[in-house]
C-alpha positions in Angstrom: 31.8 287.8 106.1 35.3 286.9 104.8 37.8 289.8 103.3 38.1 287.7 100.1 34.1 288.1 99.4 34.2 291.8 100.3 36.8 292.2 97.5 35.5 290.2 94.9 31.9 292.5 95.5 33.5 295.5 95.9 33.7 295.7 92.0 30.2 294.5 91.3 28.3 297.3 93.4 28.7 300.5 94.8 29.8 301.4 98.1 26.2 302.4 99.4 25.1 298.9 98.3 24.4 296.3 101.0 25.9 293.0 100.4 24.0 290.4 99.2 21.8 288.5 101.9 22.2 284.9 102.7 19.1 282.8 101.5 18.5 279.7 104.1 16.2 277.7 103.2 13.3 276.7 105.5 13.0 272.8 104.5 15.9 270.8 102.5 14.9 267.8 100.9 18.4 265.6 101.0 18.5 262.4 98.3 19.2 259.3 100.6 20.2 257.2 97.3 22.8 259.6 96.6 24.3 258.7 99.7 24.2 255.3 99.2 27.7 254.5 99.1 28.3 256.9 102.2 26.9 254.9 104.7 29.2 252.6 104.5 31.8 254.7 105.1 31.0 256.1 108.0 28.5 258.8 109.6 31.1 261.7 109.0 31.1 260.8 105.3 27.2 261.0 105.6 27.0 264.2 107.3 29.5 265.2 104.1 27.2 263.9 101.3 23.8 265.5 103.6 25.9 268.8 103.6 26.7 269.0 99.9 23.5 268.7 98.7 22.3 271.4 101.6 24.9 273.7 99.9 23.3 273.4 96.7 19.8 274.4 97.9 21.2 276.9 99.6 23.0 278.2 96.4 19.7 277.7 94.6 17.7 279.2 97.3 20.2 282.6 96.7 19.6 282.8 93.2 15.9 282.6 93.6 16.0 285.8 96.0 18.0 287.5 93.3 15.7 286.5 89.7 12.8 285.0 91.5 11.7 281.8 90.4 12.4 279.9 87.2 10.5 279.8 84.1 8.3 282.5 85.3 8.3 286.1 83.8 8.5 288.9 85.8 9.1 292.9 84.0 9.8 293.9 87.1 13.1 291.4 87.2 16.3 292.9 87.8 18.8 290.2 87.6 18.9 287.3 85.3 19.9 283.6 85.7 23.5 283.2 83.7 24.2 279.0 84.0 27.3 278.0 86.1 31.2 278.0 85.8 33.2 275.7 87.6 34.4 276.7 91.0 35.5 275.3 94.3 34.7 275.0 97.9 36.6 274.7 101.3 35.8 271.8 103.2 37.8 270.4 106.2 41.2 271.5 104.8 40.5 270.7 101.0 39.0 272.4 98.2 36.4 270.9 96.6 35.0 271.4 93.1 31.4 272.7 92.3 29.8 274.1 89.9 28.8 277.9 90.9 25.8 279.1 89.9 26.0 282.8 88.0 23.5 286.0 88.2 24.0 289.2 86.4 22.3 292.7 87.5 20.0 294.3 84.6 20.2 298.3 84.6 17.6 299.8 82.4 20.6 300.7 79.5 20.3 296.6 79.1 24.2 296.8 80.4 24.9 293.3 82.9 27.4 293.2 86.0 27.7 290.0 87.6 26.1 289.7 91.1 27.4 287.5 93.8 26.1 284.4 95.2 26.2 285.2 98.9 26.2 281.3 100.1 29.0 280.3 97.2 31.1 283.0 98.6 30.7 281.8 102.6 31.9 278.4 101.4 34.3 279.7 99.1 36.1 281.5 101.9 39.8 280.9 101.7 40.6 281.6 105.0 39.2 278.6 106.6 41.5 276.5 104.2 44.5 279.1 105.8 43.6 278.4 109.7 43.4 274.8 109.2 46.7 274.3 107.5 48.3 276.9 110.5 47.1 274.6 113.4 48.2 271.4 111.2 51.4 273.1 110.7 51.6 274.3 114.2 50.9 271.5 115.9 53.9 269.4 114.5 52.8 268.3 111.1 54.5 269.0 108.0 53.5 270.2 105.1 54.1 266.2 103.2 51.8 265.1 105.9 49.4 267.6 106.0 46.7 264.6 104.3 47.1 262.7 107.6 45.5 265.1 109.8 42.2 265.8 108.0 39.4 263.8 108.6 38.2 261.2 106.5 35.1 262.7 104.7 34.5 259.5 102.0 36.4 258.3 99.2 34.4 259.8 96.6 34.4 263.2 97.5 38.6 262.9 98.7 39.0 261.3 95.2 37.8 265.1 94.0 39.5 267.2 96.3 42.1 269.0 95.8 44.5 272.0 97.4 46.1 268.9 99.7 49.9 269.1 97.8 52.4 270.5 99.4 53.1 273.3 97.8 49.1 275.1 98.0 49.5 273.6 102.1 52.6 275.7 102.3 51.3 278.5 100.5 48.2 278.5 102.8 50.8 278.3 106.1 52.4 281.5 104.6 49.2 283.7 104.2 48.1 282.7 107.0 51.0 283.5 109.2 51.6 286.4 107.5 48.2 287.8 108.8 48.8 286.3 112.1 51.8 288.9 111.7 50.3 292.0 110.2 47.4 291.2 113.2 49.7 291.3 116.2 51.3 294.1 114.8 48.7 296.7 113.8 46.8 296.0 116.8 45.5 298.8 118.8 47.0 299.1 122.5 45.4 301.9 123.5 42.7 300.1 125.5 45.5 298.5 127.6 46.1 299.0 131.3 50.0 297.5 131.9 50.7 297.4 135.1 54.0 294.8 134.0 56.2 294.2 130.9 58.5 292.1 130.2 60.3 291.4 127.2 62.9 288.5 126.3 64.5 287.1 123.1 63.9 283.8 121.2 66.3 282.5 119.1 66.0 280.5 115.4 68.8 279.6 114.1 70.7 282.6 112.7 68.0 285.3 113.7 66.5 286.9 116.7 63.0 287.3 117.7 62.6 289.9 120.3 59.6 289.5 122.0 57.3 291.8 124.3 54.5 290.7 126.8 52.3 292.9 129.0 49.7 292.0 131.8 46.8 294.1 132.5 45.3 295.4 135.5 43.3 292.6 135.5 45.7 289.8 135.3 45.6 289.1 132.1 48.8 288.4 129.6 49.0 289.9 126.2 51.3 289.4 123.4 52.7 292.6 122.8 55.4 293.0 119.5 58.1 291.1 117.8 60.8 292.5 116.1 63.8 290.6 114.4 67.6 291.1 114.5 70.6 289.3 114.8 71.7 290.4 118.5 69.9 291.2 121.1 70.8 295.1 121.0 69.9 298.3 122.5 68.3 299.6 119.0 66.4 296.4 118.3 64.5 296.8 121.6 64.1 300.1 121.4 62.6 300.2 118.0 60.1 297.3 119.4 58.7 299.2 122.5 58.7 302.6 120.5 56.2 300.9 118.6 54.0 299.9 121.3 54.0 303.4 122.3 52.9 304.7 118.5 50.4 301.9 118.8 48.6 303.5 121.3 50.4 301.9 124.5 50.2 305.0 127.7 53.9 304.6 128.6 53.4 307.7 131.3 52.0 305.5 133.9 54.8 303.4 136.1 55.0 300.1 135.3 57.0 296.9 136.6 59.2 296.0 133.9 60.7 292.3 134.6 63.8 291.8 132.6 66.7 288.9 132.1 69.5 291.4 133.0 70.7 292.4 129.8 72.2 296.5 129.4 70.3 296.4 125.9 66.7 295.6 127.4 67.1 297.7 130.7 68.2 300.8 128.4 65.6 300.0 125.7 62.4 300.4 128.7 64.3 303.4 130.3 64.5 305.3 127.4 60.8 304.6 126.3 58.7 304.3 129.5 58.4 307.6 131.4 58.3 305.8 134.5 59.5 302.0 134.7 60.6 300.5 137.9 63.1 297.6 136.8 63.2 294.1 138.1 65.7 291.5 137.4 64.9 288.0 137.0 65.9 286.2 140.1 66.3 282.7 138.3 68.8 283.5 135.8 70.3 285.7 138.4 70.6 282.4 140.3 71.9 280.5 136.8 74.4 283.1 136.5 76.1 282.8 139.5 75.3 278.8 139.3 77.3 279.0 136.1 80.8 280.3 137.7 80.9 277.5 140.8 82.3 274.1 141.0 79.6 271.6 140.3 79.5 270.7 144.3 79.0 274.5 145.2 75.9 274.7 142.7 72.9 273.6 144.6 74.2 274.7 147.9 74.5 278.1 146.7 71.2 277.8 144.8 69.3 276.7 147.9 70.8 279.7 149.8 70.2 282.1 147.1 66.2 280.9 146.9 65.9 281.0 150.3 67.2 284.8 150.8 64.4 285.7 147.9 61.7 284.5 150.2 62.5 286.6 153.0 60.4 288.7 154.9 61.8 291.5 153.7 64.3 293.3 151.1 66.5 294.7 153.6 66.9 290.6 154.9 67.1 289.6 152.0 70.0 291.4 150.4 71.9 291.1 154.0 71.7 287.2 153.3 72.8 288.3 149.3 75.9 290.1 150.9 77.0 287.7 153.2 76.7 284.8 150.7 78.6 286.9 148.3 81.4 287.6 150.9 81.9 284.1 151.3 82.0 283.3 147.5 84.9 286.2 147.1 87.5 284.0 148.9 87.0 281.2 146.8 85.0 281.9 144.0 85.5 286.0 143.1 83.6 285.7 139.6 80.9 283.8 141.3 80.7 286.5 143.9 80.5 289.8 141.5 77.9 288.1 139.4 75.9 288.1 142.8 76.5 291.5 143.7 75.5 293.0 140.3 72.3 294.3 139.9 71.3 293.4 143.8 69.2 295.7 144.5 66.9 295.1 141.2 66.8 291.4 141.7 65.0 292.2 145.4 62.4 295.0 143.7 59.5 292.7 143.8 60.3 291.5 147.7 60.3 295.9 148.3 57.6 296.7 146.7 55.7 294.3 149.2 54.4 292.2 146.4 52.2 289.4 148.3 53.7 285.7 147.5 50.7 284.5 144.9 51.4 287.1 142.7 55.4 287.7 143.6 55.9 283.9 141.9 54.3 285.1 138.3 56.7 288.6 138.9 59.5 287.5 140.6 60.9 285.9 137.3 60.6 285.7 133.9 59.1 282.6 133.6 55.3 284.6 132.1 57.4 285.2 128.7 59.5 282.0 128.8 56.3 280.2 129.0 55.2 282.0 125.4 58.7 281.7 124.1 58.8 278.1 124.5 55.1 277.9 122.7 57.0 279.3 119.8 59.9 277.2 119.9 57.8 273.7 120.0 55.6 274.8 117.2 58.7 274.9 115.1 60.8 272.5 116.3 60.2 270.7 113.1 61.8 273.7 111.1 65.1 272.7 109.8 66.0 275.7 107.1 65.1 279.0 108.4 65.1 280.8 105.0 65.5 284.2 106.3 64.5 287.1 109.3 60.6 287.1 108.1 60.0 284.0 108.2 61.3 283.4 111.8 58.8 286.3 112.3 56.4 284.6 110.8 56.6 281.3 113.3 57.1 283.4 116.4 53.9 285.7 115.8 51.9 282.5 114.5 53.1 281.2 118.0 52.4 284.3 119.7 48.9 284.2 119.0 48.3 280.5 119.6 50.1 281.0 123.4 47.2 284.0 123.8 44.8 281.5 123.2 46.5 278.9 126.3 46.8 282.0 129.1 45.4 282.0 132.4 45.4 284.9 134.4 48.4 284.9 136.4 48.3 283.8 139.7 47.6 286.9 142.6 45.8 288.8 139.6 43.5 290.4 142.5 47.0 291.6 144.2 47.6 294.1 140.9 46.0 297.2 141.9 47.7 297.2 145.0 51.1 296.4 142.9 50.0 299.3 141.0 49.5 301.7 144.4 53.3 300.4 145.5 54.8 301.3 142.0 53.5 304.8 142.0 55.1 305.2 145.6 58.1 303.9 144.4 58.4 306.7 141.8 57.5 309.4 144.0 60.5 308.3 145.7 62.6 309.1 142.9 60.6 312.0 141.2 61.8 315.6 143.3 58.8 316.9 145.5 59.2 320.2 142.4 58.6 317.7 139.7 55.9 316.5 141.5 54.2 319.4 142.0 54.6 320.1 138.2 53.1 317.2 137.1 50.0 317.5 139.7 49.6 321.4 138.4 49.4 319.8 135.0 46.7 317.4 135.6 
């Protein structure tokens, strides 16, 4: 039952009143001559006409179960027929215009409160009108053209519609993404197992969308948070993730946190997870360092780089890193540096003896990019970014539609053994007295 119904009857009855049941009606009778001018126009307009009419039985059918039947006394009666008003359903994107049947409640002072209708309030649901005009919006048309998506439901009943304009198809687009909003963000993470995080930026126009993803223990990927800015900074990202934590997120248990490279991010997850064990991206480690060579260096470097990250183990690998960076120093210094910074972290998924399947979903950021660029083609047709909350807006909206497209990542079967190797890898770091705290503790 939509939120819009349960307000509109929260002021017609008490709060240990049920709501209204839905009358369906057994049989229907539907009135082919109506129609007549349907069929020509196609099944879909049929089905449309057919529909109408079922609507209106169903409507009738409601008031019948509330005032029992017409033209026939009853003392025991406790609501009364009242005529109709004009009102308006949602159908396939439009609103359409009806006449709504009314029933008021008789108390024994002879006072009246109108009753609801339950199957006029179904179809009058608003949000169905605010989903379709996010996935019209979303998938690349604009609000002018939001007509052209809808399906043709006969010329009649389009000659009567109405809420197609582009102004009630952008204010639609905005409640609806709003909620997509308040939705991502007030939902509970207590229930989540993250074995890995990673979090990355997305940029529109003048404003930042930070962005946070987790997968489970199970495999699966979850859009996390989204917090705007203008930079990229230390207090942006630490704002987001201490909101996970106030959601509910357990930030006590280690988790692989797979970051671009930036101070601000590494920081952020150090001073908010009791227990993260970094790991750098190895691709825009590889951009990085493609980005201070000469254009005949690049994929010679690349290809040596790439190959040291498959190794068959970290301590090969970073002795390929090193030599490969000694060489770069005698012609290339800058190119050379950007290797040797942040080694170490770049080779933490090849340590923790990640096996291959699930090492290519971890070994990169390429799990977030993936939702990133989700949210960058659902906008792309976005020319004035008005201000921070509405770039919020898109992103979350884009968010929630990447949820619906995940797979589990690759390896997902490899994650409790990721998970055994991470807590190894912090008893490495914690002193044996801490340890023994902590144990004592639990």
């Amino acid at each position: 039952m939509s939120k819009d119904y349960q307000k509109k009857t929260a002021r017609t009855r008490t709060t240990d009143e049920p709501p209204t049941p839905l009358t369906v009606p057994d049989v229907v009778s539907v009135a082919m001559d109506e129609m007549a001018a349907d069929v020509r126009e196609g099944l879909l307009a049929i089905a449309v006409g057919a529909g109408l009419q079922v609507m209106a039985a169903m409507m009738a059918a409601d008031v019948e179960s509330l005032c029992g039947p017409k033209s026939r006394h009853d003392p025991d009666r406790t609501a009364t027929r009242h005529g109709s008003e004009a009102g308006s359903v949602a159908l396939g994107g439009r609103r359409l215009p009806v006449r709504r049947p009314r029933v008021r409640a008789v108390d024994g002072s002879g006072a009246t409160r109108e009753l609801p209708v339950a199957s006029y309030e179904v179809f009058n649901d608003t949000e169905v009108l605010g989903r379709k005009a996010m996935e019209q919006m979303l998938a690349g048309l604009s609000t002018r053209r939001y007509g052209v998506g809808l399906e043709p439901i006969g010329d009649q009943v389009t000659a009567e519609a109405t809420s197609t304009s582009k102004s009630a198809v952008s204010r639609r687009f905005v409640r609806a993404t709003e909620a997509a909003l308040t939705d991502l963000m007030a939902a509970d993470l207590s229930g989540l197992d993250l074995v890995a995080f990673m979090v990355d930026g997305v940029h529109f126009a003048d404003h930042v969308c930070v962005v946070a993803l987790g997968i489970t223990i199970d495999g699966t990927k979850v859009p996390l948070a989204i917090e705007e800015g203008s930079t990229e900074n230390a207090t942006l990202v630490t704002s987001l993730i201490v909101g996970l934590r106030e959601r509910g997120l357990d930030v006590t248990r280690p988790v692989l946190a797979v970051l671009d490279g930036s101070k601000a991010l590494r920081r952020a997850v150090q001073d908010v997870f009791d227990h993260p064990v970094i790991a750098r991206c190895q691709l825009h480690k590889i951009r990085n360092v493609r980005d201070r060579l000469p254009e005949k260096l690049r994929s010679l470097v690349e290809r040596r780089m790439r190959a040291a990250y498959h190794a068959d183990s970290a301590l090969a690998a970073q002795a390929e890193l090193e030599t490969l960076a000694a060489e770069l120093d005698k012609t290339h210094p800058g190119a050379g540096a950007s290797l040797r910074e942040g080694m170490p972290e770049t080779l933490t998924v090849l340590r923790l003896g990640v096996p291959p399947t699930l090492a290519r979903s971890l070994r990169s950021t390429n799990p977030i990019e993936s939702m990133i660029e989700i949210c960058r083609e659902h906008a792309k047709n976005v020319k004035n970014w008005r201000d921070g909350q509405m770039a919020l807006r898109w992103a979350a909206a884009g968010m929630i539609e990447a949820g619906k497209q995940f797979r589990r990542v690759n390896g997902h079967l490899h994650l409790p053994a990721l998970r055994a190797a991470l807590e190894a890898e912090i008893r490495k770091t914690v002193p044996p007295a801490m340890q023994d705290e902590n144990s004592n503790a639990a």
